[in-house]
C-alpha positions as CSV (number, residue, x, y, z in Angstrom):
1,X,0.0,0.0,0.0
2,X,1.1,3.4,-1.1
3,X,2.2,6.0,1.8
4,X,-0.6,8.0,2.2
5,X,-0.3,11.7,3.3
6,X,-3.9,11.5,5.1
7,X,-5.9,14.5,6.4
8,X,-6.2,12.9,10.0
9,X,-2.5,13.7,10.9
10,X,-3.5,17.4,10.7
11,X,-7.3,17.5,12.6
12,X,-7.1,18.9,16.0
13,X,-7.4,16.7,18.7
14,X,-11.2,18.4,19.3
15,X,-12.4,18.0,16.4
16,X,-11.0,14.1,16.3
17,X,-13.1,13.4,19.6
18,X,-16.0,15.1,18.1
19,X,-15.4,12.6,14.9
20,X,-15.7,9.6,16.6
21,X,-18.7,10.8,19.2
22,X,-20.6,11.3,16.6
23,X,-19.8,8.4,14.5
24,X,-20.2,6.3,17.9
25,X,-24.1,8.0,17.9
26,X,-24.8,7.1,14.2
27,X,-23.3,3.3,14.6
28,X,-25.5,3.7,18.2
29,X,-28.8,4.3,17.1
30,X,-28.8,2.0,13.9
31,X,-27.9,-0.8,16.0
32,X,-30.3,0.3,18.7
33,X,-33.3,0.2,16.2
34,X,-32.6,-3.3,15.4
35,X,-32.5,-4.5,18.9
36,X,-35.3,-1.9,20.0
37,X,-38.0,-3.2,18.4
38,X,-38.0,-6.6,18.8
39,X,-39.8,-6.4,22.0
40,X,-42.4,-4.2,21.0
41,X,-43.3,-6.5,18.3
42,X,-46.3,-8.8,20.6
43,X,-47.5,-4.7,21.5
44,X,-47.6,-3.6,17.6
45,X,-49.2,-6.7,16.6
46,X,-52.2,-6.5,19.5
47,X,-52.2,-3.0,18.0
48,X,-52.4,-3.3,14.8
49,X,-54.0,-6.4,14.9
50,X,-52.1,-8.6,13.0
51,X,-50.6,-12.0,13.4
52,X,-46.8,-12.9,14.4
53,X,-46.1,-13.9,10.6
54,X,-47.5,-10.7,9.4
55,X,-45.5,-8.3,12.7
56,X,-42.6,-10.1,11.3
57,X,-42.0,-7.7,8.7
58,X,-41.3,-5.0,10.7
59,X,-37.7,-6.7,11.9
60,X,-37.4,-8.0,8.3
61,X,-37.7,-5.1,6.1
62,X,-35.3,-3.0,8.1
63,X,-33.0,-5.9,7.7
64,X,-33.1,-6.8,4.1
65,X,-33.1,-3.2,3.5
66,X,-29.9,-2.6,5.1
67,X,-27.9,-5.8,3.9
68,X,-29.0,-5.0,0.6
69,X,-27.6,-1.3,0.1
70,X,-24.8,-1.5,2.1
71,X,-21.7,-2.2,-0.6
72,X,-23.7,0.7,-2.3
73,X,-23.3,3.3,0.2
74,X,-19.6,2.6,0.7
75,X,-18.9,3.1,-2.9
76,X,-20.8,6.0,-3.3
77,X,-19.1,7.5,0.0
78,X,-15.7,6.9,-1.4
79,X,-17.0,8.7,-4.2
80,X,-18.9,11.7,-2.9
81,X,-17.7,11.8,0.1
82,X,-17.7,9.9,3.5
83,X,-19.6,13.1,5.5
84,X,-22.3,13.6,3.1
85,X,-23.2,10.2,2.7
86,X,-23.0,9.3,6.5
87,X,-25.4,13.1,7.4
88,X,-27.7,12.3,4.5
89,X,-28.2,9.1,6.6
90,X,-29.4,10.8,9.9
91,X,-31.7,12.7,7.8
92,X,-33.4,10.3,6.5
93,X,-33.3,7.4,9.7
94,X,-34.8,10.6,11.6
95,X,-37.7,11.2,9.3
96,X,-38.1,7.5,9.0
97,X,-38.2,7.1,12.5
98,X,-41.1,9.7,12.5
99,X,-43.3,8.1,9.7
100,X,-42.6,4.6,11.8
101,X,-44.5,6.3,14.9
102,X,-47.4,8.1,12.7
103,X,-47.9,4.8,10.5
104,X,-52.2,4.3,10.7
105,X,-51.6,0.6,9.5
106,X,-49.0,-2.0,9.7
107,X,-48.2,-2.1,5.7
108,X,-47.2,1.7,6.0
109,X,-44.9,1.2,9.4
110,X,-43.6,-1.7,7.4
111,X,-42.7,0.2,4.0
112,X,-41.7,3.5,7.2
113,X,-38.9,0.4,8.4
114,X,-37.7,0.1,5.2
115,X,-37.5,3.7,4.7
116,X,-35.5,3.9,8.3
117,X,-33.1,1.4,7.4
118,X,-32.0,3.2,4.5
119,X,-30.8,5.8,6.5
120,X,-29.6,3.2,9.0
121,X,-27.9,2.1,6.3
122,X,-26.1,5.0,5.3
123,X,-25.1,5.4,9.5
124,X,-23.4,1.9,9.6
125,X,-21.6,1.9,6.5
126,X,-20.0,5.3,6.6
127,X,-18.9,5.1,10.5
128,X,-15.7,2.7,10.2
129,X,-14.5,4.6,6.9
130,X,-14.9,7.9,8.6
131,X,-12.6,6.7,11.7
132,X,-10.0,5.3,9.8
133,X,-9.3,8.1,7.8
134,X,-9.4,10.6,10.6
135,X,-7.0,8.8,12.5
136,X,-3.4,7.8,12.7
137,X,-2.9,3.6,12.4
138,X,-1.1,3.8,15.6
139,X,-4.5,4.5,17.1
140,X,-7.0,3.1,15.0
141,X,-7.5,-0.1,16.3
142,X,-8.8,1.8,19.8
143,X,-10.9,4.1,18.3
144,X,-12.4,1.2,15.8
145,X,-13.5,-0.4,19.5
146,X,-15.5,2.6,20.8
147,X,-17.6,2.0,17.9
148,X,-17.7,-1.9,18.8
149,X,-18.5,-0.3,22.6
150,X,-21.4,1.7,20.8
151,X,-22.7,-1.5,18.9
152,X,-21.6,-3.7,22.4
153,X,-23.9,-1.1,24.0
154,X,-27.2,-0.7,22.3
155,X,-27.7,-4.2,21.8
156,X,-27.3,-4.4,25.5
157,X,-29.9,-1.8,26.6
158,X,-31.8,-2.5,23.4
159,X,-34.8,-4.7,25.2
160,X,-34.8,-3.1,28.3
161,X,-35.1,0.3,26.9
162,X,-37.6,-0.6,24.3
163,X,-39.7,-2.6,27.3
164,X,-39.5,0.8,29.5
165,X,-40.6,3.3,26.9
166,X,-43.3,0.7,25.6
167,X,-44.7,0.4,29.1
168,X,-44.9,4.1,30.1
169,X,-44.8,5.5,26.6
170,X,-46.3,2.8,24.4
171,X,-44.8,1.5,21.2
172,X,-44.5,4.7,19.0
173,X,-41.8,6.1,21.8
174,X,-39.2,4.0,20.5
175,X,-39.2,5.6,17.2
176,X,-40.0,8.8,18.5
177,X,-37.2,9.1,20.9
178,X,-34.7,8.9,17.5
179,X,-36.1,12.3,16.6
180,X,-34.7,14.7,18.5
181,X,-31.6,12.8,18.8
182,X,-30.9,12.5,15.3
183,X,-31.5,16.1,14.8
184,X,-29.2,17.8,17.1
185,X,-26.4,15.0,15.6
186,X,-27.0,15.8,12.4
187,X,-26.3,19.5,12.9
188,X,-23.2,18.5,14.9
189,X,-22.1,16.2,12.3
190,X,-22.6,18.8,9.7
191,X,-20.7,21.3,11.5
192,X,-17.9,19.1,13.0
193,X,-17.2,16.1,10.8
194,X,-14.5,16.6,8.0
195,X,-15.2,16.0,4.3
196,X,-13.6,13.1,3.2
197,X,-13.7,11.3,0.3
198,X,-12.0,9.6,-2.7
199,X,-9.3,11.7,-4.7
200,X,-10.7,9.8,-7.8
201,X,-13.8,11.1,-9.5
202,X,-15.8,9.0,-11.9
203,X,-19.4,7.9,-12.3
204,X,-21.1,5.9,-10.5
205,X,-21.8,2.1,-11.4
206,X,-25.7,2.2,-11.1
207,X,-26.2,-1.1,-12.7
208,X,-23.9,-3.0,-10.8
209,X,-25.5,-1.4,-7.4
210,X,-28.8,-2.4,-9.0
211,X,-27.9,-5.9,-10.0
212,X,-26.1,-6.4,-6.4
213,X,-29.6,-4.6,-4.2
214,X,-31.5,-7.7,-6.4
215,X,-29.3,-9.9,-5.8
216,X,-29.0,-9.5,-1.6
217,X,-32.7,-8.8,-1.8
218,X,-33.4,-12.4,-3.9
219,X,-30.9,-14.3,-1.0
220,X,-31.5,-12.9,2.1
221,X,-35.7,-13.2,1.8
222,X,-35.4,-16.9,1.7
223,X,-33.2,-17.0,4.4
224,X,-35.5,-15.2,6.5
225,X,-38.4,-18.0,5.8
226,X,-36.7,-21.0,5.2
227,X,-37.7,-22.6,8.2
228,X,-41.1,-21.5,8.3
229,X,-41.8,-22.5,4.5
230,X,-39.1,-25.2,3.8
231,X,-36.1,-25.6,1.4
232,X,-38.9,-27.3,-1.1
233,X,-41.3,-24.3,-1.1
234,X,-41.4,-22.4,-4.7
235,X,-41.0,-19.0,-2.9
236,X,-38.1,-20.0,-1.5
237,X,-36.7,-21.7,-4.1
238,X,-37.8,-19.0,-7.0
239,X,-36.2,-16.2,-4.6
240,X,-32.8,-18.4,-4.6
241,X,-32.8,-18.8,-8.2
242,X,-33.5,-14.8,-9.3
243,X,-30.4,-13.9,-6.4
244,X,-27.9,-16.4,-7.6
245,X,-29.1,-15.1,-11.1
246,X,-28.4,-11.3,-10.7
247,X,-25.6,-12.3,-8.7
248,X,-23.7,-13.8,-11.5
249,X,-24.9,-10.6,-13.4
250,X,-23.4,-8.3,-10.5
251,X,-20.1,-10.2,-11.3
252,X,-19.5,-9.9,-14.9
253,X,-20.9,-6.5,-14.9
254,X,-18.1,-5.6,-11.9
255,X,-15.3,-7.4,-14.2
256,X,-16.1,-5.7,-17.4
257,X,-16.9,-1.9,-16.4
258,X,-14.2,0.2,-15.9
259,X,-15.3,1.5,-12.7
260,X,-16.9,-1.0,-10.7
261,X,-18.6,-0.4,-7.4
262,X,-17.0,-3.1,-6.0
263,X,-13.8,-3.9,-7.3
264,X,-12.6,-7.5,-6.8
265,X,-9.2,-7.2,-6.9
266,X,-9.6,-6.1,-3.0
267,X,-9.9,-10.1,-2.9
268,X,-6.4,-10.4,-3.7
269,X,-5.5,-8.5,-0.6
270,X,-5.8,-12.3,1.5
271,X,-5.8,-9.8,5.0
272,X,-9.4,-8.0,3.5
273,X,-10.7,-11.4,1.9
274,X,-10.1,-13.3,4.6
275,X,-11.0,-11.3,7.5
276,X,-14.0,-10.5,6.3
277,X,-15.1,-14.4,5.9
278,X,-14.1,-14.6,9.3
279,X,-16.2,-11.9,10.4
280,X,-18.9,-13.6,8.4
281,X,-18.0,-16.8,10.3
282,X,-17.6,-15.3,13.8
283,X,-21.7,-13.8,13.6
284,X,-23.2,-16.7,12.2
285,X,-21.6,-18.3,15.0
286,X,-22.7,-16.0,18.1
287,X,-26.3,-15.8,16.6
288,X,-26.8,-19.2,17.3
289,X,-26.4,-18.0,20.5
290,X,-28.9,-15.1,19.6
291,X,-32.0,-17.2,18.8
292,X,-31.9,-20.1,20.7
293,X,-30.7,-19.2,24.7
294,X,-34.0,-17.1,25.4
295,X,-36.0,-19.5,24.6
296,X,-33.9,-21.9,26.8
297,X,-34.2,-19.7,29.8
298,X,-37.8,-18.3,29.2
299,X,-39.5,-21.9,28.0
300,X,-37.4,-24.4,29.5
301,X,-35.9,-23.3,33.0
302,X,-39.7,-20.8,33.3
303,X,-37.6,-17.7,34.1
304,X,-39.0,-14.2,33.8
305,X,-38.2,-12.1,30.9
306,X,-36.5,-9.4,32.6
307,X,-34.2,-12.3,34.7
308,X,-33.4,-14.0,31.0
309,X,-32.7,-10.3,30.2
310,X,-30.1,-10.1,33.3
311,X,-28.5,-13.5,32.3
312,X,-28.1,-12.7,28.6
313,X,-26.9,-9.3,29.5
314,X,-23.3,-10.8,30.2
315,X,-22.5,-11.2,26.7
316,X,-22.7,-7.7,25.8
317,X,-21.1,-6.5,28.8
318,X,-18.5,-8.3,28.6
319,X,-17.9,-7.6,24.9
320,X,-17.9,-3.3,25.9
321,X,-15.4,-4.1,28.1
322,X,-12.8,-6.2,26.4
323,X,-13.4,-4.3,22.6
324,X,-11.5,-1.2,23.6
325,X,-8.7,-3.2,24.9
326,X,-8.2,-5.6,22.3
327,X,-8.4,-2.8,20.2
328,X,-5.7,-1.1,21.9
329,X,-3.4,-4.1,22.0
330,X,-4.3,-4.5,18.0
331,X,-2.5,-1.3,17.4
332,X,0.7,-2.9,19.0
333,X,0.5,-6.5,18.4
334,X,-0.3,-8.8,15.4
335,X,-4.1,-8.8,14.8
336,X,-4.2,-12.1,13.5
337,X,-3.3,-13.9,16.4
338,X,-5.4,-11.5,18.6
339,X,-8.5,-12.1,16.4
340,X,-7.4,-15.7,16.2
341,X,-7.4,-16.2,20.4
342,X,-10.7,-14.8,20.0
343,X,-12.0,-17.2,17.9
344,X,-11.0,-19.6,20.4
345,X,-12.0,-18.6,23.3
346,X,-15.6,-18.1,21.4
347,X,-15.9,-21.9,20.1
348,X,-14.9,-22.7,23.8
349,X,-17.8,-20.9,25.1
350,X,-20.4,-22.3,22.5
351,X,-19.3,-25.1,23.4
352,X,-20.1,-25.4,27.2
353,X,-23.1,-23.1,26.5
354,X,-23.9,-26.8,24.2
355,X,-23.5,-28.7,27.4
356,X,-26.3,-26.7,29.5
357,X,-29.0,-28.9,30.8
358,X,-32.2,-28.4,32.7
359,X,-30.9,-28.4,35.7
360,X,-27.9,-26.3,34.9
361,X,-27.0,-23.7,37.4
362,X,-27.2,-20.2,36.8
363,X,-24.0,-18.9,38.0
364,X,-22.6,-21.0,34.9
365,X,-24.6,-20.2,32.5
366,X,-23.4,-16.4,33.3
367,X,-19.8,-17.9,33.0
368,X,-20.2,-19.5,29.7
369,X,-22.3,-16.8,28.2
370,X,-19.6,-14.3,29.1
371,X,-16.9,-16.5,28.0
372,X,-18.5,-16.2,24.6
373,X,-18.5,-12.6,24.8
374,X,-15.2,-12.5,25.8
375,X,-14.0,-14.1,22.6
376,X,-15.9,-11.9,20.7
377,X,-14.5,-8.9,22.2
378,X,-11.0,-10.4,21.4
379,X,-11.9,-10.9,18.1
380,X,-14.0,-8.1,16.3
381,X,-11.7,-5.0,17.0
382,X,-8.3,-6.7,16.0
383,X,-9.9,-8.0,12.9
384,X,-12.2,-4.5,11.7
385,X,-8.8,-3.1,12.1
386,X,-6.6,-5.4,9.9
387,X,-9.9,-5.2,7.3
388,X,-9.8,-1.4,7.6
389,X,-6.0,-0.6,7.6
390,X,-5.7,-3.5,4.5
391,X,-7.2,-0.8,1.6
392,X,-6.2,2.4,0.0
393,X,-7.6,5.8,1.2
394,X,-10.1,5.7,-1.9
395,X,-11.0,1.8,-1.2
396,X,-12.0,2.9,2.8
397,X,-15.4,2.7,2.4
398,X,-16.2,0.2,0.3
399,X,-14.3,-1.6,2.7
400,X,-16.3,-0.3,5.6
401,X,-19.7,-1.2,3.6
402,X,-18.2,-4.3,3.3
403,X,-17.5,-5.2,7.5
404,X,-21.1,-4.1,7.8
405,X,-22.7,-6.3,5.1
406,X,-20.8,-9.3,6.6
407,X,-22.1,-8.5,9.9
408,X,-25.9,-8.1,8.6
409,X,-25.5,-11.5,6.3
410,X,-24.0,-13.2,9.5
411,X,-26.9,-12.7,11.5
412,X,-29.2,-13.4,9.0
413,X,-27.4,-16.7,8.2
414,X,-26.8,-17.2,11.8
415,X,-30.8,-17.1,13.0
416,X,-31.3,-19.3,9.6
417,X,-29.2,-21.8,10.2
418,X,-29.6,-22.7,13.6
419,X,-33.1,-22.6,12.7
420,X,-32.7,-24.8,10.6
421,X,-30.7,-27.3,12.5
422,X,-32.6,-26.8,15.6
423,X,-36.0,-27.8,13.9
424,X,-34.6,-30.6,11.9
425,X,-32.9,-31.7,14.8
426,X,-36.4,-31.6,16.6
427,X,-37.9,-33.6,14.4
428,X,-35.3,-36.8,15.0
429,X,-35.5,-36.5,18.4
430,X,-39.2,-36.2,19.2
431,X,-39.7,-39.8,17.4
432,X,-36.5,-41.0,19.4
433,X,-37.4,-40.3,22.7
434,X,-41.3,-40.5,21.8
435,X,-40.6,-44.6,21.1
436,X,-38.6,-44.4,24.4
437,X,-41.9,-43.4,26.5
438,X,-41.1,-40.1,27.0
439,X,-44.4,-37.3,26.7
440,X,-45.5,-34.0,27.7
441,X,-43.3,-31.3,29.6
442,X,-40.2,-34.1,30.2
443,X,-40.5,-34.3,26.5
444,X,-40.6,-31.3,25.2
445,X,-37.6,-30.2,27.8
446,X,-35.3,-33.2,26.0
447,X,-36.2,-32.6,22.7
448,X,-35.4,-29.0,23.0
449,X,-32.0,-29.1,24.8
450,X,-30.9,-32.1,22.4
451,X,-31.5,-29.7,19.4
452,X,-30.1,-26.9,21.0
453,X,-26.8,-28.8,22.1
454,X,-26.3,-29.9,18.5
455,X,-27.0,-26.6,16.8
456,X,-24.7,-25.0,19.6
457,X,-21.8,-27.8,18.4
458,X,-22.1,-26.5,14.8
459,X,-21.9,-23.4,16.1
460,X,-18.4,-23.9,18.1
461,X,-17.4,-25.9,15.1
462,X,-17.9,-22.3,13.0
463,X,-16.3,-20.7,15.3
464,X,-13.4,-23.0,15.0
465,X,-12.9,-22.4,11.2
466,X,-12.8,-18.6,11.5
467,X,-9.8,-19.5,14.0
468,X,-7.8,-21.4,10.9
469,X,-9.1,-18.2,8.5
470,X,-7.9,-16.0,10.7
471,X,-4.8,-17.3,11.3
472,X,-3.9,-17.8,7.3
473,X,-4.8,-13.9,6.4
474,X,-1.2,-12.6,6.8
475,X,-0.1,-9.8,8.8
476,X,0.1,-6.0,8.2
477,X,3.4,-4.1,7.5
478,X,2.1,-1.2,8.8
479,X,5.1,0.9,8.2
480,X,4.2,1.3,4.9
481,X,0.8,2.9,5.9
């Protein structure tokens, strides 16, 4: 990589806090609205109404929204410019969040999400660009974790935010609250943030961006409903086929224009290709996690939500605490044995979170859930950082679209496969242990902690693979930086 005289050596050191606060508000919020609003979703459908299939939508569409547009927004940030992309965002997640509170039926606050996460959108994919070219690489790696800390955070306080301003405010306060907040950001950002951008100008690569929003669109919809309708259903199977179609499309198109929006010779660079499928790796893996250990707490061991809340808490906590730090050793150690321990110490802690029974006590379910986050915490800021500090100044974010569309398809293909796994699993087991004798409560107890222990294994096993990817990226020779 070239030696880049960057504009961050020369920004005050007031102006570089004021960078990364607000960044750490954008990144905040969008990841708050995706954890915000799961609880409210039994409250919006009594509401509106509407069955769980139908409420459904309003998780879904901010979600395919956002992993769908995201390699979109990078380029065009790198082109246009960082600031304008990433303020245009608040904009337009703020008047979003309005329409979501003043939506009269549950097809407009579904279309009002997907407005939302377009600006959402814009917020996550602009934050890591903006913070690596504002600061020095000796630093980058700590600042990079206040924005895991911001992510770390709202997913922490996500529920019992959302379940406090639902029961004094009712549902339309969690969109409503974003309001004034995104405001008085937004004029902060546009007074405060430095314009950065690429120093190449060309056009943008529309049909690639529309070819690649199909394609996302076409493959993450089925993975959403796969294990409600079934790998043999023709939706699911028709939505596959149109995705892996336009995908193909995408590619070709990317290799023959002469300015592609995503420009696969970053692939080459084995620190950004494989980081990035480690990333991939390390969220599918801790959203097994995600999906399945509230319902072990809630259905199986008949704890109250707000104590599942308290148990699952650990995770998050203990992510906040260790992402700053590994980010600071990441700026003075090799990040692919930092990212690499990580990985470990996460397929340990699937593990024994695999081995919880019944009866299991609840001081070790703390220990094993925060073991998990612990490895996490290891891993995410070491690796953003090599991913980040891997690309040229004009590749920056692209390459910071790219961290956050790994993170989105992760968790969609995390939730999808363990679904998968843990109701296939289901199905063995019930006619197991129902030719064994075994009925009613006792029944469903085994059946559910057998498929939870085996998707939890797969899980660890995942886990376990990013370790080797990680590993096998290289190192950085940040001298030449």
């Amino acid at each position: 990589m070239e030696n880049e005289q960057e504009q961050h050596f020369e920004l005050s050191r007031s102006i570089k806090t004021q960078t990364i606060i607000i960044v750490a508000i954008g990144t905040f919020m969008s990841a708050l609205d995706a954890s915000i609003v799961n609880i409210s979703l039994p409250t919006i459908s009594t509401y509106f109404n509407v069955t769980l299939t139908t409420v459904e939508w309003v998780i879904l569409s901010y979600l395919v929204v956002i992993s769908s547009l995201l390699l979109t927004y990078g380029r065009l940030g790198d082109l246009y410019g960082h600031k304008k992309i990433f303020t245009i965002g608040f904009v337009i997640f703020t008047i979003g969040s309005l329409f979501c509170a003043i939506s009269p039926s549950i097809l407009l606050l579904v279309i009002s999400r997907g407005f939302q996460a377009i600006g959402a959108g814009m917020l996550m994919a602009m934050g890591p660009a903006i913070i690596t070219i504002n600061t020095h690489i000796r630093d980058r790696g700590k600042f990079l974790g206040i924005i895991a800390v911001s992510v770390s955070i709202a997913l922490a306080i996500g529920p019992a935010l959302g379940g406090l301003l639902i029961s004094f405010f009712g549902w339309k306060s969690i969109f409503l609250i974003n309001i004034p907040i995104g405001i008085a950001t937004f004029i902060w950002a546009i007074k405060s943030l430095p314009f950065t951008r690429s120093d190449e100008i060309h056009p943008f690569d529309f049909k690639g961006a529309i070819f690649l929003f199909t394609s996302l669109v076409g493959i993450v919809f089925p993975l959403s409903f796969v294990d409600k309708l079934g790998w043999k259903s023709p939706v699911i199977i028709g939505s596959l086929v149109m995705g892996i179609f336009f995908l193909i499309l995408f590619v070709i198109t990317e290799i023959r224009v002469k300015h592609p929006m995503l420009d696969f010779k970053l692939f080459k660079n084995r620190v950004f290709s494989m980081g990035n499928i480690s990333l991939l790796l390390n969220f599918m893996s801790q959203f097994s996690v995600a999906l399945l250990i509230p319902f072990y707490l809630i259905q199986v061991r008949n704890m109250a939500a707000s104590q599942a809340g308290l148990i699952i808490i650990a995770n998050p906590i203990v992510v906040m605490i260790v992402a700053p730090i590994s980010g600071i050793l990441s700026d003075r150690l090799d990040t692919r044995y930092l990212s690499s321990a990580g990985m470990v110490i996460t397929s340990i802690g699937l593990f024994l979170l695999s081995t919880l029974k019944t009866d299991t006590r609840i001081f070790l379910i703390i220990i094993y859930t925060a073991i998990s986050g612990l490895g996490i915490g290891l891993f995410q800021t070491p690796n953003n950082n090599a991913i980040m500090s891997a690309v040229s100044r004009n590749m920056r974010g692209t390459a910071s679209a790219m961290l956050a569309t790994m993170r989105n398809l992760g968790m969609v293909l995390g939730i999808s496969l363990s679904g998968i796994l843990f109701s296939t699993h289901s199905k063995s087991l019930i006619k197991i242990l129902t030719a064994r004798g075994l009925s009613g409560i006792e029944l469903e107890n085994q059946v559910f902690i057998g498929s939870m222990r085996f998707t939890l294994i797969i899980g660890s096993l995942l886990a376990a693979i990013a370790v080797f990817t990680s590993l096998i990226r290289g190192s950085l020779n940040t001298k030449k930086m």
